[in-house]
C-alpha positions in Angstrom: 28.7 36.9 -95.4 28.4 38.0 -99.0 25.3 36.2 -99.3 23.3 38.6 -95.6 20.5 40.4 -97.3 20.5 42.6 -94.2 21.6 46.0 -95.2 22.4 45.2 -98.8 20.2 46.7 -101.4 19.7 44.8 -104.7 17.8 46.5 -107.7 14.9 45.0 -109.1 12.4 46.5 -111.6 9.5 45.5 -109.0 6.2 47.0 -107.6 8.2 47.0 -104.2 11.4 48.9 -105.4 9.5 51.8 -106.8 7.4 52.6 -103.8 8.9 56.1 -102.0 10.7 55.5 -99.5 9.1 57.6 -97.3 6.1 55.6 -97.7 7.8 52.3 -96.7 9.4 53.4 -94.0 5.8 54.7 -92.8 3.9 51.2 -93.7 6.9 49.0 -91.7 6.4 50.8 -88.4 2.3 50.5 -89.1 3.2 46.6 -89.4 5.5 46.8 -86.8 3.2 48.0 -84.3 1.1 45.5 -85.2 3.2 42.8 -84.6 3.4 43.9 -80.3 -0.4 43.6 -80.3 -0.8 41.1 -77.1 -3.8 38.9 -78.0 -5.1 36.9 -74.7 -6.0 33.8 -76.9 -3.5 31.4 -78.5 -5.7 31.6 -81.3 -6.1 34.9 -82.2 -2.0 35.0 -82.0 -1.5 31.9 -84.3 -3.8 33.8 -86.6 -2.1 37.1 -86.4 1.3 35.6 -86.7 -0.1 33.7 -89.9 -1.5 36.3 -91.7 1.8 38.5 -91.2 3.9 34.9 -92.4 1.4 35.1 -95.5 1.9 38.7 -96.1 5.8 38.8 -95.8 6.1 35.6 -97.8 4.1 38.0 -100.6 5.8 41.1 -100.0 9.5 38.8 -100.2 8.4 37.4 -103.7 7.3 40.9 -105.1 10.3 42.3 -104.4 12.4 39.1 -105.3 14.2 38.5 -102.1 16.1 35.1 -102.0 14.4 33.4 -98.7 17.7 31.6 -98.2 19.3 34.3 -97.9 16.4 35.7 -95.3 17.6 32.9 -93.5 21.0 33.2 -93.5 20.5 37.0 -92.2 18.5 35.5 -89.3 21.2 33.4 -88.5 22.9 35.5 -85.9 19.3 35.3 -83.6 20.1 31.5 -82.6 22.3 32.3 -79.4 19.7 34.8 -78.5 16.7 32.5 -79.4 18.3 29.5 -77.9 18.8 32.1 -74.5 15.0 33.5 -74.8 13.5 30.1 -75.0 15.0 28.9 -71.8 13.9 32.4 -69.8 10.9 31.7 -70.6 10.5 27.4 -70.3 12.8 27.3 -67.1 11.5 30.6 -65.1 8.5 29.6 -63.2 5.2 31.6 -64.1 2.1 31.3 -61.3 0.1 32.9 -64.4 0.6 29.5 -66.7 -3.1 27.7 -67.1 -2.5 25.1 -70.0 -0.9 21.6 -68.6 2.2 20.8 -68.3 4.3 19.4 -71.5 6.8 18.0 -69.8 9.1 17.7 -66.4 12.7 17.9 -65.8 13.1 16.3 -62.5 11.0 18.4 -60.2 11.0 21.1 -63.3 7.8 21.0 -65.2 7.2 22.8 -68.2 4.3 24.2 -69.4 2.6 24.9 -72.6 2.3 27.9 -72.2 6.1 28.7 -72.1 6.6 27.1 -75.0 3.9 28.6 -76.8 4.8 32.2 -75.0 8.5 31.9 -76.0 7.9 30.7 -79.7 5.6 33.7 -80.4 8.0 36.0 -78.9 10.5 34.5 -81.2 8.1 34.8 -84.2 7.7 38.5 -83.0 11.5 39.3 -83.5 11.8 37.1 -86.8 8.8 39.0 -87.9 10.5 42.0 -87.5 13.9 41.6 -88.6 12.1 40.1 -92.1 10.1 44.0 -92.1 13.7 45.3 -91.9 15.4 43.3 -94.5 13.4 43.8 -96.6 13.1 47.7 -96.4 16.8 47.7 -96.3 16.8 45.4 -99.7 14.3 47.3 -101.6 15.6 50.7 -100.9 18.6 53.1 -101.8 20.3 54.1 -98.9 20.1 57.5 -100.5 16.3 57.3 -100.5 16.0 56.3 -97.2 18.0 59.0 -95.6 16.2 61.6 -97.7 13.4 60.2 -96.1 14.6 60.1 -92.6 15.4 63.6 -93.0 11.9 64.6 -94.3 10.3 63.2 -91.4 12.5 64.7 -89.0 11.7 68.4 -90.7 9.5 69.7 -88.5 12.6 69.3 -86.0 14.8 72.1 -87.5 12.9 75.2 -86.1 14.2 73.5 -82.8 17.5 73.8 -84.1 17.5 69.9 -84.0 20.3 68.7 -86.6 18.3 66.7 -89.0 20.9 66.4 -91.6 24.1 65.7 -89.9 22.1 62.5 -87.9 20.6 61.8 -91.4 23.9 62.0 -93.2 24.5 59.9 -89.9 22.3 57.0 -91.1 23.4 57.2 -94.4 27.3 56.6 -94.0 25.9 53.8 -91.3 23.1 52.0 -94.1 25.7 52.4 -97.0 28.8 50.7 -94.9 26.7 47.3 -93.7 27.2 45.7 -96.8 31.3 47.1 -96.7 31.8 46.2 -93.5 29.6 42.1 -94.0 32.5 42.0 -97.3 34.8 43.1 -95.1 34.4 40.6 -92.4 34.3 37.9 -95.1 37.6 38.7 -96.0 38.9 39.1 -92.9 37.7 34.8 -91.9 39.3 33.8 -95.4 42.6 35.3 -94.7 42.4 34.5 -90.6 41.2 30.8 -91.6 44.2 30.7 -94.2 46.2 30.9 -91.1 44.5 27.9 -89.6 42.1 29.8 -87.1 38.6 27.5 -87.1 35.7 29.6 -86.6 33.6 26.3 -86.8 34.5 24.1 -84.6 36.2 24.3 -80.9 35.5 24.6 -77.2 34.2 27.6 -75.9 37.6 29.7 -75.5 38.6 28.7 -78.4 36.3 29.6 -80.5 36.0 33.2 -78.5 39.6 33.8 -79.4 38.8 33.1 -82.6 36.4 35.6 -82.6 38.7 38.1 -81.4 40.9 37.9 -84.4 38.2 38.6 -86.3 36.8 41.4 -84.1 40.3 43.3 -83.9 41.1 43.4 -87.9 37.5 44.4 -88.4 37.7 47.2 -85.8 40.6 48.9 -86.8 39.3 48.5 -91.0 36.9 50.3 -89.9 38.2 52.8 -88.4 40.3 53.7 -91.5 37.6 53.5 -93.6 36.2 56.2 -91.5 39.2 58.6 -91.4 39.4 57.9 -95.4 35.9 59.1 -95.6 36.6 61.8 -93.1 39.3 63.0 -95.1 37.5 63.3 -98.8 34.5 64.7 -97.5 37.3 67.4 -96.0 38.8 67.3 -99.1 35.3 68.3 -100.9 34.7 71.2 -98.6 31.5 69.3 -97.0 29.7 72.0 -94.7 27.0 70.5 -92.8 25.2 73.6 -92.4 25.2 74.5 -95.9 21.8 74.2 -97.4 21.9 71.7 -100.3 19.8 70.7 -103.1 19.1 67.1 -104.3 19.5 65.8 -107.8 16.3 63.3 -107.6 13.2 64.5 -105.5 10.8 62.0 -103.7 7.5 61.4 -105.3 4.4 59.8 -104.1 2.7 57.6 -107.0 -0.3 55.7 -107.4 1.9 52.3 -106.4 1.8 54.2 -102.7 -1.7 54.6 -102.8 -2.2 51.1 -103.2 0.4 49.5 -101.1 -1.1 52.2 -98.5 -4.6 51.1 -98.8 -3.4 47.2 -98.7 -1.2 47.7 -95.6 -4.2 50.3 -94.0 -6.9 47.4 -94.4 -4.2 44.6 -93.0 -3.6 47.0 -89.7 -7.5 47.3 -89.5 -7.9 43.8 -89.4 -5.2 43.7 -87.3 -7.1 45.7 -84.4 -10.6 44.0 -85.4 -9.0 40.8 -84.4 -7.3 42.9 -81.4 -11.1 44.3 -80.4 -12.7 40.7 -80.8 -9.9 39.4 -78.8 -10.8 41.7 -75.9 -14.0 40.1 -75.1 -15.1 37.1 -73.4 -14.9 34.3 -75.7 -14.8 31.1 -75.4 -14.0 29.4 -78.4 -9.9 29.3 -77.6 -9.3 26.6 -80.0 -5.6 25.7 -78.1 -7.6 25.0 -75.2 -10.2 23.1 -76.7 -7.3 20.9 -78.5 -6.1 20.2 -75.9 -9.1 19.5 -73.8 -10.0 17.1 -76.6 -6.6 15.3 -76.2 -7.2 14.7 -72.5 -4.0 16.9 -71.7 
């Protein structure tokens, strides 16, 4: 647990760290909208989902994220991945074209589940990379500073932008508590002899439950210790507060802003392109070469 990049910020002295946060958070929904283009050819969606592998793998080593522990952040998707793939291989589909891969009794699958479930797994692996690393590259401070300027033009409304921002901020900065909680939690339960590893099905859900009860009542005393300081401190919500470090756009922004800009423009070029009639597919003509 100690080693889940999600959530946990680590300071570098890199081109990624010193962007604004306001600014990141900006460029990952521009890439994340990118990644829910639908493309109609297998092609065009290999490509896509390449360039944005190329691009993270870049982004990852500017900002010297450990790719193990990427992976070990990911880990947590398999029960979900595992349950996606088999909506999508095992639920018949009249709209399927490619040939079948293979049959389970009078089941066949096609290739085009299993191409249409692995891109919607590269879709959510995409994003949950796009999140790490904003989370990893950015103060938690910064990036509710940066929630709450966006959300600005919501206060003539009355809409309260700093209590949800102050929201987001308690939530970002107790991740990493609570993912150094629940390690300590499995070391002292698994000094008792519980095995989260290993097991039947019931037993390994019970085993879960002593983790899920000690976690759940840690964190609710966390919570009423931090209710009680910021009490303590004479927090008003509804004061109006200064800030002891501003947000500043640099010349980093600009470029990581004109980088991103011309990646979401080839993005919709390949979207356009993809649009028309053509017939160059080349998943269909591999496998109209292989005689599938």
């Amino acid at each position: 647990m100690s080693s889940m990049t999600f959530g946990r910020y680590t300071f570098h002295e890199t081109f990624i760290h010193h962007l604004d946060a306001r600014n990141k958070i900006f460029l990952m929904l521009i890439l994340m909208v990118g990644i829910f283009f639908q493309f109609n050819m297998w092609s065009t969606s290999l490509l896509m989902s390449g360039l944005y592998v190329v691009l993270l793998i870049i982004v990852m080593l500017m900002a010297r994220i450990n790719f193990l522990n990427l992976f070990k952040s990911l880990s947590g998707m398999w029960f979900f991945i595992i349950i996606l793939m088999a909506i999508y291989i095992f639920v018949p589909n009249n709209n399927y074209y490619l040939p079948t891969a293979f049959s389970i009794g009078q089941l066949e699958v096609k290739w085009d589940a299993i191409c249409q479930s692995g891109y919607i797994i590269m879709r959510l692996v995409l994003m949950l990379s796009l999140t790490t690393i904003l989370t990893s590259a950015t103060k938690p401070m910064d990036m509710t500073y940066a929630f709450e300027w966006y959300m600005t033009p919501l206060k003539p409304i009355r809409f309260p932008v700093h209590e949800i921002a102050m929201t987001l901020s308690i939530a970002l900065r107790f991740i990493p508590t609570l993912l150094d909680e629940t390690e300590r939690i499995m070391k002292a339960q698994a000094s008792r002899g519980i095995d989260f590893n290993h097991g039947g099905l019931f037993k390994r859900f019970g085993a879960i439950i002593a983790l899920i009860i000690p976690l759940f009542v840690s964190a609710l005393e966390r919570s009423e210790e931090l209710a009680n300081a910021m009490i303590v401190r004479g927090y008003d919500p509804k004061a109006k507060r200064t800030r002891y470090r501003s947000l500043k756009f640099s010349y980093r922004d600009i470029i990581a802003f004109l980088i991103v800009g011309g990646f979401f423009a080839l993005i919709i070029y390949l979207f356009v392109i993809d649009t028309k009639e053509n017939p160059l597919d080349l998943v269909n003509i591999i496998f109209r070469v292989k005689g599938f």
